[in-house]
C-alpha positions in Angstrom: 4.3 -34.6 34.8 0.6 -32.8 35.3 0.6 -29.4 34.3 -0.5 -27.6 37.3 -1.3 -24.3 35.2 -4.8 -24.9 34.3 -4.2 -24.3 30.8 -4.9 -28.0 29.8 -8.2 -27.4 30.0 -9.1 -24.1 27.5 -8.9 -26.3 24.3 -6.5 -23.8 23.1 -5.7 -25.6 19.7 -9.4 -25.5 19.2 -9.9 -22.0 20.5 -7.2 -20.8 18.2 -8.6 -22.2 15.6 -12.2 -20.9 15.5 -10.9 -17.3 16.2 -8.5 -17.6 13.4 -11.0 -18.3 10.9 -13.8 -16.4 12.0 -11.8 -13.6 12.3 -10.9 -14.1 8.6 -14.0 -14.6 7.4 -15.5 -11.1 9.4 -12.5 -9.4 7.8 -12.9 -10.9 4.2 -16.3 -9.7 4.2 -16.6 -5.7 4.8 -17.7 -4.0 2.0 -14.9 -1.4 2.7 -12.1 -4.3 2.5 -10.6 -3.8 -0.9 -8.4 -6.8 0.0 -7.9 -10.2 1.7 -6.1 -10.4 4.9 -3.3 -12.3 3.2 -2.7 -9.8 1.1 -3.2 -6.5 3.9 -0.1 -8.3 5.0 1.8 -8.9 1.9 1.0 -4.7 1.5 1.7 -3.9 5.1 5.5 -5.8 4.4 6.1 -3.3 1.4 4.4 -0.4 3.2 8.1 -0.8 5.4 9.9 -1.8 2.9 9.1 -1.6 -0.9 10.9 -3.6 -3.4 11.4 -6.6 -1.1 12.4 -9.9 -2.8 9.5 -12.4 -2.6 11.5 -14.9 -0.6 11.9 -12.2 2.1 8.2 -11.7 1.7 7.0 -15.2 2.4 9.1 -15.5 5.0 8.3 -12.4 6.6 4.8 -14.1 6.2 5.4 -17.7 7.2 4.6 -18.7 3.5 6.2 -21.2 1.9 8.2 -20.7 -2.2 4.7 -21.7 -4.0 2.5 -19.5 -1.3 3.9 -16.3 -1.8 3.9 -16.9 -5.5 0.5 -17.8 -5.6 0.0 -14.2 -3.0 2.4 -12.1 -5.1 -0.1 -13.5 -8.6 -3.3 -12.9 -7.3 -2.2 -9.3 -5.6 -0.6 -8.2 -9.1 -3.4 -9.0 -11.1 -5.4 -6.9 -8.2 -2.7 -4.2 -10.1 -1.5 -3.7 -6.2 1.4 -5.1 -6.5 4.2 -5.1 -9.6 6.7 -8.0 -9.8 10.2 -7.0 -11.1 13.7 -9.0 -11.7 16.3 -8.6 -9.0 19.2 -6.1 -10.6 21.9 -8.3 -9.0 19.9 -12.1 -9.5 17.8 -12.3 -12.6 16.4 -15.2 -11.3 15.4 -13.7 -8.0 11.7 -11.3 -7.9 10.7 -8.1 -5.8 8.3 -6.9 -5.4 6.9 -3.2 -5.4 4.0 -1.5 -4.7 1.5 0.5 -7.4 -0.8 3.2 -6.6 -3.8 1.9 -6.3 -1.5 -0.8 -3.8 -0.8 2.4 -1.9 -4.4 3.6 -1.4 -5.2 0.0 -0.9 -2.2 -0.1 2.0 -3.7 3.0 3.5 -7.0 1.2 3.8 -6.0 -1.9 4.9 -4.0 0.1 8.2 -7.4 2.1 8.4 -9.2 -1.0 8.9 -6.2 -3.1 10.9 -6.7 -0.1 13.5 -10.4 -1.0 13.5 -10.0 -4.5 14.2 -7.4 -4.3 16.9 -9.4 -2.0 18.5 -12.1 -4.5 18.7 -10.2 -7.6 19.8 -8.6 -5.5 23.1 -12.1 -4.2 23.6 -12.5 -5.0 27.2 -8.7 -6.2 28.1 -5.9 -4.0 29.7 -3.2 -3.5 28.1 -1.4 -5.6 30.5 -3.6 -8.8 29.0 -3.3 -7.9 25.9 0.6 -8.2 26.5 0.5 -11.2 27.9 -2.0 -12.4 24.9 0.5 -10.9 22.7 3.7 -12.6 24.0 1.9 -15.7 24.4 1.3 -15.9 20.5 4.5 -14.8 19.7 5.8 -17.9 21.8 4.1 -20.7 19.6 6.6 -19.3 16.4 9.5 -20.3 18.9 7.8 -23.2 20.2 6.9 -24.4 16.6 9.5 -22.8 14.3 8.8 -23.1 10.3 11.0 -25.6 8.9 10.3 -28.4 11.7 6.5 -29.4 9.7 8.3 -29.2 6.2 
């Protein structure tokens, strides 16, 4: 069956792709960035809910077990981030944010604000809902789990 809705022709694996990582890359490099992108999200989960377990983190994420230990490493020897054992499962991590992980947080919405203002720049907010349920679409279309 042709797909009739033009969409076949946009390249949107490829499209995806470039904006992902030149978005990145444009965010990884302001001066005023005091953190990656991975790890404005890792703060922005404990900026809701601090103390999470780092299983909970990852997957709020989509990072797998050796991912979000690798994240939770390098954002705790950044000091933004302090690991502690689970009362209940001494085998089990959460995490919690520091101060300086809390002015860092505060920065990172700062410049998250920034940067969605320049990616709707020029849409309606009708387009950019569309844009947004579209995305959220591929994590049903393609749940985690069904690549591992």
């Amino acid at each position: 069956m042709r797909n009739n809705s033009g969409a076949g022709h946009h390249r949107l694996i490829y499209l995806l792709s470039v904006a992902n990582r030149r978005l990145q890359r444009w965010m990884a490099a302001r001066p005023e960035s005091a953190v990656t992108p991975a790890q404005a999200g890792l703060l922005f989960i404990l900026g809701k809910q601090d103390g999470v377990l780092m299983g909970e983190a990852g997957a709020a994420l989509d990072l797998g077990p050796g991912g979000i230990s690798g994240l939770v490493d390098r954002t705790a020897a950044a000091k933004l981030i302090e690991r502690r054992a689970d009362r209940e499962d001494g085998r089990a991590w959460r995490i919690w944010l520091t101060p300086k992980g809390r002015a860092a947080l505060a920065q990172a919405k700062a410049g998250a604000a920034e940067v969605n203002a320049a990616l709707t720049e020029g849409f309606t907010a009708a387009e950019i809902d569309i844009v947004a349920r579209w995305l959220t679409s591929i994590q049903d279309k393609f749940p985690r789990g069904a690549d591992e």
